[in-house]
VEXDREN-2710 file (C-alpha; in Angstrom, 1 decimal):
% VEXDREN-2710
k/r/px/py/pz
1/UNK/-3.7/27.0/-6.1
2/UNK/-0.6/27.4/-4.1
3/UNK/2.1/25.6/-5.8
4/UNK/4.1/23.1/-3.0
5/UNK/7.2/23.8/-1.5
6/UNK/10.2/22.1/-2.4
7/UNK/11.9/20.6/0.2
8/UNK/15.3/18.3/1.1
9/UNK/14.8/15.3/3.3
10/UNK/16.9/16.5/5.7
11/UNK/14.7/19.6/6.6
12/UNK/11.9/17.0/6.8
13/UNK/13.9/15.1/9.0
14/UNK/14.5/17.9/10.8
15/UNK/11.1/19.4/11.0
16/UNK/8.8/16.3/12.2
17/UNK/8.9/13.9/14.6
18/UNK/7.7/10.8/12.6
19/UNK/8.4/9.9/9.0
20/UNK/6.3/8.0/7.2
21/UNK/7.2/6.6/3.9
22/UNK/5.9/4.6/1.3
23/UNK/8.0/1.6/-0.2
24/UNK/7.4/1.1/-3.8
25/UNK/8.3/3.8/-6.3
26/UNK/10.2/5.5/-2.9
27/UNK/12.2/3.3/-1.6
28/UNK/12.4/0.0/-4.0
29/UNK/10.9/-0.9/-7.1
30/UNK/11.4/-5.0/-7.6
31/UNK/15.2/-4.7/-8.7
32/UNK/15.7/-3.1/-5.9
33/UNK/16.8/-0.5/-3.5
34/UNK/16.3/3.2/-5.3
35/UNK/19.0/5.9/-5.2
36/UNK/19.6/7.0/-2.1
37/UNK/17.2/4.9/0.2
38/UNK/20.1/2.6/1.5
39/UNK/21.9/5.7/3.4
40/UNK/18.2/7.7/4.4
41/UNK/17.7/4.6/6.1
42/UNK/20.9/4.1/7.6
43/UNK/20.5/7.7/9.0
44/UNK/17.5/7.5/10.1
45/UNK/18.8/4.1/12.5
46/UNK/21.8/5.6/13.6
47/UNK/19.6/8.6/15.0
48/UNK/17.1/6.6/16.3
49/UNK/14.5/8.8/14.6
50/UNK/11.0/7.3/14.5
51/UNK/9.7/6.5/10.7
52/UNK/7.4/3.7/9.5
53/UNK/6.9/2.3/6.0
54/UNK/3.5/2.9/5.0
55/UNK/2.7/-0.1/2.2
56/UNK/-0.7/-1.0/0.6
57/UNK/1.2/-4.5/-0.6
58/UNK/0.3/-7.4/0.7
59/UNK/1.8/-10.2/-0.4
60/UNK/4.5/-10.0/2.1
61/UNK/4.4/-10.7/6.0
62/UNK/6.3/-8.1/7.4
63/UNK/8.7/-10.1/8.7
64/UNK/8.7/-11.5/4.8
65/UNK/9.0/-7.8/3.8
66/UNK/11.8/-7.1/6.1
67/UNK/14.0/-9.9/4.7
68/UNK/13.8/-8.7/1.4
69/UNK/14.6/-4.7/2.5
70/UNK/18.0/-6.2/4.0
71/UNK/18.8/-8.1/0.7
72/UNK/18.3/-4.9/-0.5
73/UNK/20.8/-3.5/1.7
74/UNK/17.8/-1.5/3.8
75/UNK/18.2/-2.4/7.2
76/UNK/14.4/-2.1/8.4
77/UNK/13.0/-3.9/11.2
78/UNK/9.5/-6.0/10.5
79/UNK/7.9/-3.7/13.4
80/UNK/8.5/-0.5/11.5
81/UNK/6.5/-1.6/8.3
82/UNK/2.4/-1.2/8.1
83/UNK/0.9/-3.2/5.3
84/UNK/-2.7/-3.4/4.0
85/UNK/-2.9/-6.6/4.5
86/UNK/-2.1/-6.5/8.3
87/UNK/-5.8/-4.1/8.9
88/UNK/-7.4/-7.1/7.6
89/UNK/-7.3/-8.6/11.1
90/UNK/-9.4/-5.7/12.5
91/UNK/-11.3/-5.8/9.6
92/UNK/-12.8/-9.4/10.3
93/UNK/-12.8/-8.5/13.7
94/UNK/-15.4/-5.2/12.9
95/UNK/-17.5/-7.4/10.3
96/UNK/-17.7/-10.5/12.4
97/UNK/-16.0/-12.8/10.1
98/UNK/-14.2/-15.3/11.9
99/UNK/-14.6/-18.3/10.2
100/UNK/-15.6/-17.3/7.5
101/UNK/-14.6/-19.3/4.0
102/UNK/-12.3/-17.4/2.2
103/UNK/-10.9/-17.2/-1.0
104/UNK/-7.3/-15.4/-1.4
105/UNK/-5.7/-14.0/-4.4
106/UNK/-2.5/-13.4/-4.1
107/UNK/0.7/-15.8/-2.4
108/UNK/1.1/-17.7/0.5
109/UNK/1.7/-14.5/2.5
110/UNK/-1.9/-13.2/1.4
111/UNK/-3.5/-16.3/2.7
112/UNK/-1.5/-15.9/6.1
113/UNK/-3.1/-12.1/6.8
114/UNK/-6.2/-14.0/6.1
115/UNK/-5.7/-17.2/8.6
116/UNK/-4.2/-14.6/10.7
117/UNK/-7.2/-12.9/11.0
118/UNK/-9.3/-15.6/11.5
119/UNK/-11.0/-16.4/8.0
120/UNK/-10.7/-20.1/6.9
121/UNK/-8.9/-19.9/3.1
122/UNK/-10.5/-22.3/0.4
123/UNK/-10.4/-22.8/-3.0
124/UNK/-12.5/-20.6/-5.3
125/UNK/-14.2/-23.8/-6.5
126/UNK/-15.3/-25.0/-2.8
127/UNK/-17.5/-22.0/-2.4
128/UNK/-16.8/-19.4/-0.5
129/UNK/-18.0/-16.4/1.8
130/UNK/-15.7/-13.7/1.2
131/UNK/-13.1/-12.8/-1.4
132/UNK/-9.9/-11.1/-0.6
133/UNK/-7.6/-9.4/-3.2
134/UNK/-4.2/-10.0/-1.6
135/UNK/-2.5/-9.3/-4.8
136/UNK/-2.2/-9.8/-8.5
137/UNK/0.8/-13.0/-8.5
138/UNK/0.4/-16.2/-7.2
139/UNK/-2.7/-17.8/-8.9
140/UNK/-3.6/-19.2/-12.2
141/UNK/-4.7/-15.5/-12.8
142/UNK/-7.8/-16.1/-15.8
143/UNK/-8.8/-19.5/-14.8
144/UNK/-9.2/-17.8/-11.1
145/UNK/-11.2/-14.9/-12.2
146/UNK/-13.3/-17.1/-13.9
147/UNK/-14.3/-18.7/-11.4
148/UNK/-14.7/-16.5/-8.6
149/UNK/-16.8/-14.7/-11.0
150/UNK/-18.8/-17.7/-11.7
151/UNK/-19.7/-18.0/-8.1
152/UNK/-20.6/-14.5/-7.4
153/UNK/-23.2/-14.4/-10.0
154/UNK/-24.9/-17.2/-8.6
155/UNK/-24.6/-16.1/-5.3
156/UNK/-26.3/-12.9/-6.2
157/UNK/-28.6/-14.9/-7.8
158/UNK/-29.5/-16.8/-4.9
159/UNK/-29.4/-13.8/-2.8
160/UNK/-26.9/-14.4/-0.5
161/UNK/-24.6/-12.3/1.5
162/UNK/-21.1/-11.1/-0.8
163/UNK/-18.0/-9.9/1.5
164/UNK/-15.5/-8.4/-0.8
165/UNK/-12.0/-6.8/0.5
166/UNK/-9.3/-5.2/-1.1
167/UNK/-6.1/-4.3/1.3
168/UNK/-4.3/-2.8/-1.8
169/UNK/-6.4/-0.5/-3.7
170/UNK/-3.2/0.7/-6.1
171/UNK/-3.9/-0.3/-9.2
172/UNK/-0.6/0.0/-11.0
173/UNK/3.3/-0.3/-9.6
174/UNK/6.5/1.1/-11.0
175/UNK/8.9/-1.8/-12.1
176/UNK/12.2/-0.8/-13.0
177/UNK/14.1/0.7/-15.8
178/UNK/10.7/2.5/-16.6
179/UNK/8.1/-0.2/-16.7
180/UNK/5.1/-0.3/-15.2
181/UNK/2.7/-3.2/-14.0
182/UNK/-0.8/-3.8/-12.8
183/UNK/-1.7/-4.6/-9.2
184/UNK/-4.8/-5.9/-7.1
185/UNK/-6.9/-2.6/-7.5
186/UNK/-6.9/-3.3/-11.3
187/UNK/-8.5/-6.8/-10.4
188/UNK/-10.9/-5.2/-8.4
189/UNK/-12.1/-3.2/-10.9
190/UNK/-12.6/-5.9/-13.4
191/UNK/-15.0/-8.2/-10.9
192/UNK/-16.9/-4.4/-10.1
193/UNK/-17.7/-4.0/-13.8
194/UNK/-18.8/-7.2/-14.3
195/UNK/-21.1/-7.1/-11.3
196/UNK/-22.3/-3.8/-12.3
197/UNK/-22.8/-4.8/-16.0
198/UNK/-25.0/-7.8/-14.9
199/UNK/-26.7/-6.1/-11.7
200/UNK/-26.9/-2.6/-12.8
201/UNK/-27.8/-0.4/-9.6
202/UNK/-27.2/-3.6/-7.0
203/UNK/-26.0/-2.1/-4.3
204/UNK/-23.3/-4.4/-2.0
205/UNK/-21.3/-5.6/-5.0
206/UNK/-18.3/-3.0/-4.6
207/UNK/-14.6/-4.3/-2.8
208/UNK/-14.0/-2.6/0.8
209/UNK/-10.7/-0.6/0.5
210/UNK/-8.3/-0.5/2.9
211/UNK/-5.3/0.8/2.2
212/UNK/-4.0/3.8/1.1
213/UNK/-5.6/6.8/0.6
214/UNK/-8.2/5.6/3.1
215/UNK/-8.2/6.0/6.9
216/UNK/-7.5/2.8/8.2
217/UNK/-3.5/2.5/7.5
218/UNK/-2.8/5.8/8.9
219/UNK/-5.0/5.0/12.3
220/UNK/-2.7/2.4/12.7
221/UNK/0.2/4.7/12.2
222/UNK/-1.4/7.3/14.5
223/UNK/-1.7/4.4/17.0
224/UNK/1.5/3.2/16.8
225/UNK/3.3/6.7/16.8
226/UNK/1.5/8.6/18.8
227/UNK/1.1/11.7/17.6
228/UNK/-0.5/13.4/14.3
229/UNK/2.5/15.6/13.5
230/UNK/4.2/13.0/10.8
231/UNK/4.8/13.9/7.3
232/UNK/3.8/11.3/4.4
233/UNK/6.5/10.9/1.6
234/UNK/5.0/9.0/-1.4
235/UNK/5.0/8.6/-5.4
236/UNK/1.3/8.3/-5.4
237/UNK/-0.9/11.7/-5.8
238/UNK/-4.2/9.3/-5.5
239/UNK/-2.9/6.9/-2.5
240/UNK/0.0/8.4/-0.5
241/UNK/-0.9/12.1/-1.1
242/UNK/-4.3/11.8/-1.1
243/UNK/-4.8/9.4/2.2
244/UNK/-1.9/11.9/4.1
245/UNK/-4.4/14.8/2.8
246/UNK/-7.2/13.8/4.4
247/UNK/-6.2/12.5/7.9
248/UNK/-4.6/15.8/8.0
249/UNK/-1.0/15.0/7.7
250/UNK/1.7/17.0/5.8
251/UNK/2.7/14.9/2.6
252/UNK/5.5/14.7/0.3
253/UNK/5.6/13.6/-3.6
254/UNK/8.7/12.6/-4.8
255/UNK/9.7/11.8/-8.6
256/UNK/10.4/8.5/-8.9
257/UNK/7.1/6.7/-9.0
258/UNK/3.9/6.5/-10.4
259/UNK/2.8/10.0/-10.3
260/UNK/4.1/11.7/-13.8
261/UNK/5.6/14.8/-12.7
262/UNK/4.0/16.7/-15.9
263/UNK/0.2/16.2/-14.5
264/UNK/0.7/16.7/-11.1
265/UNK/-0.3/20.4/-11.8
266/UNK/-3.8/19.1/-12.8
267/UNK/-6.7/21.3/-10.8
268/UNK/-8.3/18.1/-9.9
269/UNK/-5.8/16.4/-8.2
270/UNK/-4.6/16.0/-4.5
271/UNK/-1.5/18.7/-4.0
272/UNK/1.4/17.8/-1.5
273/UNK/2.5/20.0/1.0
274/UNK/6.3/19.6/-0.3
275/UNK/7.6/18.5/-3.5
276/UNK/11.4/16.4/-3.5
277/UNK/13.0/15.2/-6.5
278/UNK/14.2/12.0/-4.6
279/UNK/15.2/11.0/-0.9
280/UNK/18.6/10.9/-1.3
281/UNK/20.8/12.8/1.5
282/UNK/23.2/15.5/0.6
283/UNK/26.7/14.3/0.8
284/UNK/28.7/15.1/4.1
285/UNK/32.0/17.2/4.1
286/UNK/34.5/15.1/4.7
287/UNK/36.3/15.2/8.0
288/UNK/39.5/17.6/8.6
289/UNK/42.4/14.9/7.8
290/UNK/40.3/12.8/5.0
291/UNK/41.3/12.0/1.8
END
């Protein structure tokens, strides 16, 4: 196994035409902007070079994402960041759901991909169609579970059709100063093995994934872009690296996320093209004259 290279973000900037970069554990955890994300981005405006935040959250509109990068002091406009949540409008478009009832986990901003797409949102206790996992905040979160659970089991039970979707398949995020939370994969996971442990062998009663590391989000890159040669900069060996991997894009893991640097090594796991320690830029020289 051919250990990857390491590399400095402005010989990625350099070498390909579109950078693509996650947001959590890259550029921001939920204090805020990371070292060094405030000036990549500021460089990568002032040269006008193409880049797209790649994000399996969705529990923010863009345009609600956007707002909270500037607070942050990261100048991004809404049309350069791809969320999960915004491939759930092709999604119902593919699986004929319009109209369908849906229930949302997650904020208002998960419930807007949803109406967006053309799903009607209603409360778990009304009955439902389809169950989206917009994200882990926002809801009474046992109470909920319980039942949405509730329901599924008797809609197994009376045979009837089970749409289940999950935009964001991470199932933990970095927090700061070291901490660590869980996110709407985790949930996922939970309603799986309780289907499972009830209807051992059923087949149907697994979440759709959309996000990261599958192909969807970086189709919509690829569309948006317009060309394959982009290089994927995540914290994620399973999402980010993984998903860049397999769509056949060069990829990037950088140090201050989720992946622990110590089993990144590991035989079984996805290997980056490049390694970076973080995305800050080297300091310029100073100008002849400057103090």
């Amino acid at each position: 196994m051919t250990a990857p290279q390491e590399i400095t973000i402005e010989e990625l900037i350099a070498h390909y035409p579109v950078m693509l970069l996650d947001a959590y554990g890259v550029l921001v955890n939920p204090s805020g902007a990371l070292p060094g994300a405030a000036g990549l981005i500021d460089e990568l405006n002032r040269t006008r070079k193409p880049y797209y935040l790649l994000t399996n959250d969705a529990s923010k509109l863009p345009q609600t994402a956007a707002n909270r990068y500037q607070r942050y002091g990261l100048a991004i406009d809404p049309e350069r960041i791809i969320t999960s949540g915004g491939l759930l409008k092709n999604h119902f478009k593919i699986h004929n759901l319009s109209g369908a009832r849906c229930v949302v986990l997650g904020p208002d901003d998960s419930a807007r991909y949803v109406s967006d797409a053309g799903g009607k949102v209603v409360s778990p206790a009304t009955g439902f169609d389809v169950v989206v996992i917009g994200d882990e905040a926002g809801f009474p979160f046992v109470e909920t579970l319980d039942i949405i659970l509730t329901e599924l089991f008797h809609k197994v039970e009376r045979q009837e059709k089970i749409h289940l979707v999950l935009p964001n398949p991470d199932l933990i995020y970095p927090k700061a100063d070291r901490a660590f939370g869980i996110t709407s994969g985790s949930i996922a996971l939970i309603f799986e093995a309780a289907l499972q442990l009830r209807y051992p062998g059923r087949p149907g009663l697994c979440f759709k994934r959309l996000g990261k590391p599958n192909v969807e989000i970086f189709q919509e890159a690829l569309r948006r872009s317009g060309t394959r040669n982009m290089v994927m900069i995540g914290d994620q060996l399973e999402t980010d690296i993984r998903g860049a991997n397999t769509f056949g894009l060069a990829s990037v893991l950088v140090g201050t996320g989720i992946t622990d640097p110590t089993t990144a090594d590991l035989p079984d796991q996805p290997q980056p093209t490049y390694r970076m320690h973080a995305i800050g830029l080297r300091q310029r020289k100073s100008a002849k004259g400057d103090n």
